[in-house]
C-alpha positions in Angstrom: -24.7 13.2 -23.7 -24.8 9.9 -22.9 -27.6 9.1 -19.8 -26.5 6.1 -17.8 -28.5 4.2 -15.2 -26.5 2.1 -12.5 -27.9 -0.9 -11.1 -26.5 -1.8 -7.4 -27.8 -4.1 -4.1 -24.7 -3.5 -2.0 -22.8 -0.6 0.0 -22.0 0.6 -3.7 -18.4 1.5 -3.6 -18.0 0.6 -7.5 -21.2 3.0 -8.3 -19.5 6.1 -6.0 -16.1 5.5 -8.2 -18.4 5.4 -11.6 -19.9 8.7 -10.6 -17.3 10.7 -8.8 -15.1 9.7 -12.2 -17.1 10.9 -14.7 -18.3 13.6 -12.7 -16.5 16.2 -14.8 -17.1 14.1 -18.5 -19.3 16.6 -20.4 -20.0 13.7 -22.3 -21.3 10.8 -19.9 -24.2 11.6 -17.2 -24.8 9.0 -14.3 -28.7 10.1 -14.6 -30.4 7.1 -11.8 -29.6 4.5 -9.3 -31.3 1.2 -9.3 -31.1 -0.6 -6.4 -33.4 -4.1 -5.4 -32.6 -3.4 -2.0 -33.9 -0.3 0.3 -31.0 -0.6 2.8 -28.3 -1.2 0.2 -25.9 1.9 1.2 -25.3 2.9 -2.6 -28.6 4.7 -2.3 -26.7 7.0 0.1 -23.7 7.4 -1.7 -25.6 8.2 -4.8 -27.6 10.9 -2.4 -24.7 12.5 -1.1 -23.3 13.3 -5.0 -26.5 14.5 -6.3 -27.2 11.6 -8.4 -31.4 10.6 -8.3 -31.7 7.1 -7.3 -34.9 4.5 -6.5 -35.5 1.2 -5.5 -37.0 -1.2 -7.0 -37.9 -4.8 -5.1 -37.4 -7.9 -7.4 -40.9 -8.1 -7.9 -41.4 -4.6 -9.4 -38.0 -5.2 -11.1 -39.5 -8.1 -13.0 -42.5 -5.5 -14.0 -41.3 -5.0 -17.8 -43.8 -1.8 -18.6 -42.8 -0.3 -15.0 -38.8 -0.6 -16.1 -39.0 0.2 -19.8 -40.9 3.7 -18.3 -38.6 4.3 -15.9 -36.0 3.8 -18.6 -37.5 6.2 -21.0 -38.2 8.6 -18.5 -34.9 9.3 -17.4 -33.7 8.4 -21.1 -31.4 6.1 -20.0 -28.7 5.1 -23.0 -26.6 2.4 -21.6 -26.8 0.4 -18.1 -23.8 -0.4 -15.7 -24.4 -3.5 -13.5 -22.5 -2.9 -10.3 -23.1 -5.5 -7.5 -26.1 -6.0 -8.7 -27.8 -9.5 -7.5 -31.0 -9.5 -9.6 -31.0 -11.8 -12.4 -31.5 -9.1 -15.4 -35.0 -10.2 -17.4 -34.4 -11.0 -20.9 -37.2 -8.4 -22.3 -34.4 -5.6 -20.8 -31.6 -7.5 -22.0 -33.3 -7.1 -25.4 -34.3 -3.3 -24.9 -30.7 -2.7 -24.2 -28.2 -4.8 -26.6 -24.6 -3.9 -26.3 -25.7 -1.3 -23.7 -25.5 -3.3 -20.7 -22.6 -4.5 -18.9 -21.5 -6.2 -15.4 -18.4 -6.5 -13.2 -17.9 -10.0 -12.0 -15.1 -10.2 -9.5 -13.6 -13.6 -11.0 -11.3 -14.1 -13.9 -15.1 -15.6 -16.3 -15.3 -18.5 -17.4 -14.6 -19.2 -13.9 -16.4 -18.9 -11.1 -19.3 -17.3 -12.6 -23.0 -18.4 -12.9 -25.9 -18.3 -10.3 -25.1 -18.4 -7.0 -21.2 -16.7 -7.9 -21.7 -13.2 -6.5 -19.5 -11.3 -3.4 -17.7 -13.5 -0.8 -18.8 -16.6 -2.5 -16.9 -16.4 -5.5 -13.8 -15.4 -3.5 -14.6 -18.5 -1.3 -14.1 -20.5 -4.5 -11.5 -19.2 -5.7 -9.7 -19.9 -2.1 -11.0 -23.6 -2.1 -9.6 -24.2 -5.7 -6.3 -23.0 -4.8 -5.7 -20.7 -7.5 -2.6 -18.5 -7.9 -4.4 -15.6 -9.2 -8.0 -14.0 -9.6 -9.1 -10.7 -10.6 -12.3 -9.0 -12.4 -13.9 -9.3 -15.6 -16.1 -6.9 -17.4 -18.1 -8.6 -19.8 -21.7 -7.8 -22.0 -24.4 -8.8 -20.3 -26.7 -11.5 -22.0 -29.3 -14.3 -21.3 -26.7 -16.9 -20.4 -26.0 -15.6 -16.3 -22.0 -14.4 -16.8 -22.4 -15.5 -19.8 -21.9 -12.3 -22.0 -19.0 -11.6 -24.4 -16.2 -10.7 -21.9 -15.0 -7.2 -22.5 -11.9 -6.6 -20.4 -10.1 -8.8 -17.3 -7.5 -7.9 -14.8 -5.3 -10.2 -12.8 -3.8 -10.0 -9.6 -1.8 -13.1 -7.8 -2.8 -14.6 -4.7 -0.5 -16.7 -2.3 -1.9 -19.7 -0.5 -2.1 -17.7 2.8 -4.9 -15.6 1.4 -8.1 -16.0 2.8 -11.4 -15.4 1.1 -11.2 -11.5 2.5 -7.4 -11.0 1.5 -8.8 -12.5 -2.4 -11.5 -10.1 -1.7 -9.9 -6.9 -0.9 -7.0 -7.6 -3.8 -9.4 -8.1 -6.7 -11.4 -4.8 -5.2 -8.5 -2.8 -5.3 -8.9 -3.7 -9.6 -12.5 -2.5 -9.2 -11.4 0.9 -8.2 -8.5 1.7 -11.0 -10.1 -0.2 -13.7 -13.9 -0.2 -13.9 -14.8 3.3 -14.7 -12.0 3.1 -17.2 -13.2 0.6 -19.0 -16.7 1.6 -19.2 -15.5 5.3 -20.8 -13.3 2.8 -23.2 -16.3 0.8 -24.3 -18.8 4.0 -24.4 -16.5 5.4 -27.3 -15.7 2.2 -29.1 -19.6 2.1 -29.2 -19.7 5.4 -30.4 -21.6 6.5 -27.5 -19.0 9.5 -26.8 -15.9 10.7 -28.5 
């Protein structure tokens, strides 16, 4: 069994599809919810399907003993980073290598890097008149979107979309092909069969 912590600061909607997905995988258990925020809504979500969740501020976040416990109590295997907006520290970057990856909702190299999370990225991608966008899953390293990129889906945009119409197409790849691809890199590590 495979114990995986999500790490989220928004309404979640990406966490709720992990869990509800791999609900019935014998194999994979979504064992905690991290979120930075106390009002982020995936804490609910998480609530409502039984999964045990906490919040951590960035300050305590940045607390490398309190973290690495927290890992290690809830023996936490591999880490998902769902809309989460916390830069991820280095020491659990190193604690976790090719355990640890992040949706970005751009086709990377583009539009990634600090500051590119949510409706500015889409903004970007708007302003640079781009034909298409999508999502990349990619390993999360020490460079900020930075990691080896793991998978990327594409969907077109015309130049009529707005920021929200670039927004809700390259969601609509977060829902059919996130959890996917995290089941897909879990076996190619050998995490599950």
């Amino acid at each position: 069994m495979v114990n995986i912590a999500i790490f989220v600061s928004g309404s979640g909607s990406n966490c709720e599809n992990i869990i509800r997905y791999f609900q019935q995988n014998n194999e994979v258990n979504i064992a905690l919810v991290i979120s930075n925020k106390a009002d982020a809504y995936a804490l609910t979500r998480a609530k409502n399907l039984n999964v045990p969740s906490i919040v951590l501020p960035k300050a305590e976040f940045n607390d490398r003993t309190k973290v690495l416990n927290l890992m290690k109590e809830n023996k936490i295997d591999f880490i998902v980073l769902a809309g989460f907006l916390l830069i991820i520290p280095d020491w659990l970057i190193d604690a976790y290598p090719k355990r640890m990856l992040n949706l970005h909702p751009a086709l990377l190299p583009k539009f990634g890097g600090i500051g590119m999370y949510g409706h500015h990225v889409h903004e970007a991608v708007r302003k640079a008149n781009e034909t298409e966008t999508g999502m990349t899953v990619h390993w999360v390293s020490n460079v900020c979107d930075g990691g080896e990129i793991i998978a990327q889906f594409r969907t077109p945009i015309t130049p009529n979309d707005t920021p929200n119409d670039i927004a809700d197409k390259e969601h609509v790849l977060e829902m059919e092909h996130f959890p996917q691809v995290i089941e897909s890199v879990l076996k190619q590590e050998g995490l599950i069969k």
